[in-house]
Structures are given as structure tokens and as C-alpha cells.
N, C-alpha and C positions, 0 to 999 in steps of 0.2 A: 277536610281539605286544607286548612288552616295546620293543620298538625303535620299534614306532610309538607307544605311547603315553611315547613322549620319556624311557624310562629308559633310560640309558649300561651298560653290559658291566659294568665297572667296579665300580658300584653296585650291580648284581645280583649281583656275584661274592660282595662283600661280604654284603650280606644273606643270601644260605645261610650263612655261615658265622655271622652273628648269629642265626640261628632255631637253630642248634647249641647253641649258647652259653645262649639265653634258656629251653630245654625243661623244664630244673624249676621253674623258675618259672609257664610255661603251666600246668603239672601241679598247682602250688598252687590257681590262678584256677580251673581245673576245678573243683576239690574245694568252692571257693565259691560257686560257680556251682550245684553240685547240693544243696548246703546250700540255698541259697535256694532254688531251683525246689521242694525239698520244703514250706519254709515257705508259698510261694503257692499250688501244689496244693491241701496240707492247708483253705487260705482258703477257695478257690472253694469245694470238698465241704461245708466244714462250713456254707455257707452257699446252699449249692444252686444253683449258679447256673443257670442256665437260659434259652434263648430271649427269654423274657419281660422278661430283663433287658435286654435289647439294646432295646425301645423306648423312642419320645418322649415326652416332651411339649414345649409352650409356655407361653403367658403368663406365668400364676405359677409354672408346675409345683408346683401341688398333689399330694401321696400317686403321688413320681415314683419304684417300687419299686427301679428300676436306680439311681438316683442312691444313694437309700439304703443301699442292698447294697453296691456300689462302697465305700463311706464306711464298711463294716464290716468291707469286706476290707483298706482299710488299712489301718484300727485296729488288724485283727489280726494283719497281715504285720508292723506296725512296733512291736506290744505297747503299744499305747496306751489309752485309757481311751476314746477316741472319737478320729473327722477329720473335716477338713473338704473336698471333694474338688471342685475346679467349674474347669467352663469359665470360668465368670464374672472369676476370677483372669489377667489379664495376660503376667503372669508371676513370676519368683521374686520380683521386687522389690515388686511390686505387695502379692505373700502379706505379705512381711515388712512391709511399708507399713502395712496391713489389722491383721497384729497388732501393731504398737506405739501404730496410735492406740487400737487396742480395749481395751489394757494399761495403761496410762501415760495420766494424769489431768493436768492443771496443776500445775506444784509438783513431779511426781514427779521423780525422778534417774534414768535409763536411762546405765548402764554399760558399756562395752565393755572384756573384758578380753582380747581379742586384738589389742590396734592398733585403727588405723582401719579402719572396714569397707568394704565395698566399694567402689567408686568412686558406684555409682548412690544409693547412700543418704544420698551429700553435703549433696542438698536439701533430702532427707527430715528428714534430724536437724536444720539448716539449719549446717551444716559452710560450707555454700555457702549465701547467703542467698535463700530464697523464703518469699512470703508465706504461705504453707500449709506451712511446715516443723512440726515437733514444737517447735522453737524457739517460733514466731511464739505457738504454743500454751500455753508457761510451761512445756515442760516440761523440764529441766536434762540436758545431755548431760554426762559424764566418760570417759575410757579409761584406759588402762595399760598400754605395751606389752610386749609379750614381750620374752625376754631369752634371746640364743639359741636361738630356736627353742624355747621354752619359755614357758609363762606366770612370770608372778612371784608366784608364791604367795604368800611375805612379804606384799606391797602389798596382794594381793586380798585375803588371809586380815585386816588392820588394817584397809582401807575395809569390807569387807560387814560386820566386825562391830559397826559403828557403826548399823547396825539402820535406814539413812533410803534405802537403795538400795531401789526400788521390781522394777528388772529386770536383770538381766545379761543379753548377749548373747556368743556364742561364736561365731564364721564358722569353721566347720569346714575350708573349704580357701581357699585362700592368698588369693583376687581376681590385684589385678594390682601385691599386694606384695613383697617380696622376702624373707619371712619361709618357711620351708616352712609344707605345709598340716598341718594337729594332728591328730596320732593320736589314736584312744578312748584308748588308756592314758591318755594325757596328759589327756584332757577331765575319764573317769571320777576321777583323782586331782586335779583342782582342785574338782570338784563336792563330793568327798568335803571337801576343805577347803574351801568355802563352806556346808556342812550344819553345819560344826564349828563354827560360828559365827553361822547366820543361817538358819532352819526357812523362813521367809519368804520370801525372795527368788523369785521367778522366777526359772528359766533359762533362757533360749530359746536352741538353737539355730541358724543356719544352717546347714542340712545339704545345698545342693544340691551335686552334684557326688559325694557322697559315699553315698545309698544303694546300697545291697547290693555294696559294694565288700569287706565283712569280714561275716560271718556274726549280727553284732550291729548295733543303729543307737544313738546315745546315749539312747533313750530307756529303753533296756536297763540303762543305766551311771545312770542317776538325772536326766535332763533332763524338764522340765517340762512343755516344747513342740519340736518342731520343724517343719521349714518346708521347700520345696523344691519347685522347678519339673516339671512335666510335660513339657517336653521336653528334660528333662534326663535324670535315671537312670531314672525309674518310670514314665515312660512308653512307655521303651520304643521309641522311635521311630517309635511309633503314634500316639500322640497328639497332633494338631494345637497345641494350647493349653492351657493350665490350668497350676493348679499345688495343694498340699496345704499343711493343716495341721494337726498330728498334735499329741495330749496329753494333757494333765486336761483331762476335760470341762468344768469351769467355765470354764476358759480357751479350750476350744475354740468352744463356744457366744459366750463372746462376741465372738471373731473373726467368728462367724457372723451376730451383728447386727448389727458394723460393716459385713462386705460388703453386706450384704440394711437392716435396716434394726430398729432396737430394736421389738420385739415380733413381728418375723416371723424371722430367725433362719436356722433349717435349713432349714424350711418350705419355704421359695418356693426358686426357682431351677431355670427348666428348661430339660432338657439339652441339647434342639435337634437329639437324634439321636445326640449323642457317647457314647453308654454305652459303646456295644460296642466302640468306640476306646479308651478308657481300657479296661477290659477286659482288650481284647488284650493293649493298654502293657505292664500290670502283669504277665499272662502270663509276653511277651516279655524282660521288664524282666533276669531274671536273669542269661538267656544274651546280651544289648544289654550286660550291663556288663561282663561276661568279655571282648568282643569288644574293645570299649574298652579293657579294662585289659592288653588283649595287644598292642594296637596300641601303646599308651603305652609298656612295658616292649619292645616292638623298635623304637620308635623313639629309647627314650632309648638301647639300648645301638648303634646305629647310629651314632647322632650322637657320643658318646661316643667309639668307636674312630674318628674321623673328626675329634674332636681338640677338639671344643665340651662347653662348661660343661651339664651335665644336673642334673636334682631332681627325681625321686628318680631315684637310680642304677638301672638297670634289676632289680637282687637287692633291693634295699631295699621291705620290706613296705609298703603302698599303702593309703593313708587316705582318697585320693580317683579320680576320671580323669582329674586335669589334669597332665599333663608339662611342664617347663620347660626352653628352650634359649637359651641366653643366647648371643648374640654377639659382643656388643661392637664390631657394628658396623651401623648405619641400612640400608646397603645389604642387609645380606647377610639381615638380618631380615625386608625390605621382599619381595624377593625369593621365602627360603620360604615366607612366607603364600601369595606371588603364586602359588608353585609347589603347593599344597595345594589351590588355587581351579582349577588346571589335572589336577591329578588326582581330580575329582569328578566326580558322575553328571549336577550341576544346573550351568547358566551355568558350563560348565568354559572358555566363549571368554570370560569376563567378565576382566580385570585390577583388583583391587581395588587401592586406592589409600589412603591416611590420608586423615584425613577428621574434622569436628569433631562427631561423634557423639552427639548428646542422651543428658545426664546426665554425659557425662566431662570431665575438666577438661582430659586432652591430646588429642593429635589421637588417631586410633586405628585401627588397620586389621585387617579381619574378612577375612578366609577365610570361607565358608562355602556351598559347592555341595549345599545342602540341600531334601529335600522339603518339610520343614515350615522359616519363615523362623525364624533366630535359633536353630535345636535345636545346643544343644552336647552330643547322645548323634551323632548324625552324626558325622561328622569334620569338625572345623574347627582353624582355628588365627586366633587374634587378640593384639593386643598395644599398648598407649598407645607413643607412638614419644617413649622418652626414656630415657634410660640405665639400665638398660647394656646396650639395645637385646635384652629378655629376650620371647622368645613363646613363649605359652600354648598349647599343642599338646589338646587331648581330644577325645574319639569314636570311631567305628569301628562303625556298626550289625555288619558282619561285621570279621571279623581280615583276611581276605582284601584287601578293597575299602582297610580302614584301610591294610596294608601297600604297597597297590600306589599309595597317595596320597601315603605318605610319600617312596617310593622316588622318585616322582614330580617333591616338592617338593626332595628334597636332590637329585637331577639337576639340575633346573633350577639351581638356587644354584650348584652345584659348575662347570658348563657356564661359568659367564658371569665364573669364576676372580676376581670380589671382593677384593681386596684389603683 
């Protein structure tokens, strides 16, 4: 079966002996896996869920009981004061979109103290010039980049306590940087030096990629808001679309009037039948990120003994589910995506190709043979084609399906001998 689905002797040799290798590490992801699954249990109970939640509504979705509930289970899966949970949201960019304009007024300063954010928030902030950026708006973007894989506390700890920074932002895992993605220690101890100095500020995280990867979320460690896609970790791989936003309720409401509209708010927004999807997600969400995070950890120590640049090491404690394998070389990278696209459930005949992708400024090529379009809790692998030709590997609804994609993708590369 191995042999039809294009994996070499070879490669499968190797892999038993990296599932040898990788076993206490599995055994970690377990122990967080059931951490979490007790946190979301505990949710559903103490909020009763029930049949009743799984209905529609339409139009406005007036007194929509499921939406509501939904939005109190993440609150209290993610320890937050309130959320805000809808189909209506895009995607992750779209969430973070929603709260920077609902934050940040004309005149304000929005911060970035991890580098430049992600590639699609270019326009947003207007990095990249559009007429409806936060720019066009008056309102002042600054950053600071890390320094070693580290933030600079110095710089941060001098700018915030000049008391005129309105927001800081945090991107909790890497985008399509070459910085690693930031651990809670590391977050929780710049927060702590931003309190020391500044009661005010906002912090907003970007958290996608990064729920229930560690038994904590930053809002645990002292974050104000956070933010993250629905078909990424909390969904679960149920969840067709949506995405979240978690926090202090005054913050969270007014995200909720920029989506909806000032004076309607929470209110309105119906579901159109998606409860019991999200629902599920959240259910699912704990053992979907275990599965991921075991796929990532056997595909970094595979590639690894096979002689390619990995991040994180497959032993190195995991802040997010995105794996990094650097090449350093166009073909070889063009290749494994190609080979990821051929070990998938969806368009596994499709050959993906680079491509000038709205929102990115290089070309960029996506892997992704998925149920739902765009879910990076599936397996995917994508990457901007430009030095030092590094791809973004996350997903794995099961560890199973993730390792027989990988095994799949480095077949294919290994077969076609690259130079």
C-alpha cells in the first residue's frame, strides 16, 4: 500500500526508526492533549450544552441561544472575560483586521514588537499602499524587531513608557519570517515588562496557529485580546469558516461593533446553521492539535536525519504547529509542497505551482488537499519562493494521514535526486 501510494522502501525504513526516536515526545503532546480536552469538557457541562444549540437562525439572528453559548465556551476555554465567535469573520486576517480598526482611532500609534507581521497585514497597516489601510486613516504604525529570537526588552520596555503607544501587537508564531515562532515564557516576560511601565497599553495577540499547543493561551500570562482563525487550531477541522476573538469585554464588544455595526454589536449575526460545526471544532480541537503537533515533530526529525535545516528540532518544546524546512534550494522546495499536494485526501492529481497570491508581495505556493479551502489544521505546506527557499509544513487532522503525507512529500523530492 506504501508502494502505491509513491513511498520508496527506503523512506519507510527510515521513518520506523524516527517514530522510535520521536516516542517521548508523543507522550508529552498526549499529556496536553488531555489537559485540554478536560478544559473543553469542563466548558460544554458547565454551560449545558444541548441539541437546542445546534439550531439556526437567519437575517439578523436575533436571541441566537447557540451563537451565544458557543461565545461562552470560548471565553471559558481561553479564560477570558468574553469572545467573539462568527462565521461572519473571513478569516484570521480579516479578525485581526476588525480589531485594529475597532482599537486604534486617528493619531493613535500601533506597535509591533515582534518584526513585521505577517505578510497579509501589509495593506492593512498600509506597509504596502492601499486606500483603506490604518495608514490612509492617520493612524501611525512603529515596530522593533527581535533580536535573536528574542524580543528587545530594552527598546520595548524605553518606547511603551513614553505613555503615546495606544496598541501593541505580538504574532505569536513566525508567518513567513525567519525569526523562530515566541514562546509564552518569552511573551509572558515582555508583558510583565510592558505593565512595568505602561497600565494602558493594549496587547493584542496573534494567536493563530498556536491554541492548545501548551496547556495555557496568553491570556493566561496577562494579554488583553487575542485573535485566531477557525480553521486553524479551534476549529478543529470542522469548521468550515470563521474565526475568534477573545478578551476584556470592553475590547471585545467593540470588535463586535466594528464587525456588525455601532449599536448593534453582539446582537445580530446569524449562524446559518453553523453551531453544531463550531461545536464540534472546539470538541475536536484538542486531539486535531496533538495530531498536528506529532506530525510536525516526525516530520522535523525525518527531514532532519535526511540532512535539511529544521525549527524547531523535533525535542524542542513547541509554541506553535508550524514546522520549518529550509532548503536552500527552489527546486527541491517547489517539489515538497508539490509532494504534500500528492499525499492528500483532496485534488491529490492537482500540481500546485507559485503563483502571485493576493495579499503577498512574492509569489507563493500552497500545498493544501483540504476539506475545508485554505485550513492549515489539515495538512498543508506553503512557502513565498525566495531565499532561502524555507517551507512552512502544519496540520495533520490525524498523525496517521499527516505521516503518510509527509512520507509521501519527501519520496517524491528524494526520487527526482535535485541537486
Amino acid at each position: 500500500m506504501y508502494q502505491t501510494l509513491g513511498i520508496n522502501k527506503e523512506i519507510l525504513t527510515l521513518a520506523k526508526k524516527v517514530e522510535e526516536e520521536v516516542k517521548d515526545e508523543f507522550k508529552k503532546v498526549d499529556e496536553i492533549c488531555e489537559y485540554n480536552s478536560l478544559k473543553v469538557l469542563n466548558a460544554f457541562q458547565k454551560y449545558h450544552v444541548s441539541d437546542i444549540h445546534f439550531n439556526s437562525t437567519t437575517g439578523y439572528g436575533y436571541s441566537d441561544i447557540g451563537r451565544d453559548t458557543i461565545e461562552k465556551i470560548f471565553a471559558d476555554i481561553l479564560h477570558t472575560e468574553d469572545s467573539l465567535v462568527r462565521s461572519q469573520f473571513i478569516s484570521g486576517t480579516h479578525a485581526l483586521t476588525v480589531a485594529l480598526f475597532a482599537f486604534l482611532r486617528p493619531n493613535d500609534i500601533f506597535l509591533s514588537i515582534s518584526g513585521k507581521p505577517y505578510d497579509t497585514l501589509d495593506e492593512v497597516i498600509g506597509l504596502v499602499e492601499n486606500a483603506s489601510s490604518l495608514k490612509s486613516y492617520g493612524v501611525q504604525y512603529e515596530q522593533i524587531d527581535m533580536l535573536e529570537n528574542d524580543f528587545n526588552y530594552e527598546a520595548i520596555q524605553k518606547r511603551v513608557a513614553q505613555n503615546d503607544i495606544k496598541l501593541i501587537e505580538i504574532q505569536r508564531s513566525r508567518g513567513y519570517s525567519l525569526r523562530d515562532s515566541i514562546s509564552l515564557e518569552k511573551i509572558e516576560k515582555v508583558i510583565k515588562t510592558i505593565r512595568n511601565v505602561n497600565e494602558n497599553v493594549i496587547i493584542m495577540v496573534d494567536n493563530c496557529y498556536g491554541e492548545m499547543v501548551d496547556i495555557i493561551e496568553p491570556t493566561d500570562i496577562g494579554a488583553d485580546i487575542i485573535i485566531g482563525s477557525l480553521i486553524k487550531n479551534l476549529g478543529g477541522g470542522i469548521a468550515p469558516n470563521g474565526a475568534y476573538i477573545a478578551g476584556k469585554k470592553q475590547l471585545v464588544e467593540l470588535a463586535a461593533q466594528r464587525l456588525t455595526a455601532p449599536g448593534l454589536g453582539k446582537e445580530v449575526g446569524p449562524t446559518l446553521g453553523i453551531n453544531k460545526q463550531f461545536l464540534q471544532g472546539i470538541y475536536f480541537a484538542p486531539h486535531v492539535v496533538a495530531n498536528s503537533l506529532k506530525t510536525a515533530i516526525f516530520a522535523s526529525r525525518l527531514l532532519e536525519t535526511l540532512g535539511y535545516d529544521v525549527n524547531p528540532k523535533y525535542q524542542q518544546k513547541r509554541t506553535d504547529i508550524v514546522q520549518t524546512i529550509t532548503f536552500h534550494n527552489r527546486e527541491k522546495l517547489i517539489r515538497f509542497c508539490q509532494g504534500i499536494q500528492m499525499g492528500s485526501p483532496i485534488d491529490s492529481n492537482s500540481i500546485p505551482e507559485p503563483w502571485d497570491m493576493p495579499g503577498y508581495t512574492d509569489q507563493v505556493i500552497m500545498a493544501a488537499g483540504a476539506f475545508t479551502q485554505g485550513s492549515s489544521i489539515e495538512l498543508s505546506c506553503d512557502a513565498p519562493i525566495r531565499e532561502p527557499y524555507m517551507a512552512f509544513l502544519q496540520g495533520g487532522l490525524t498523525y496517521e494521514y499527516g505521516k503518510i503525507g509527509v512520507l509521501r512529500a519527501v519520496s517524491y523530492m528524494e526520487d527526482n535526486n535535485i541537486s
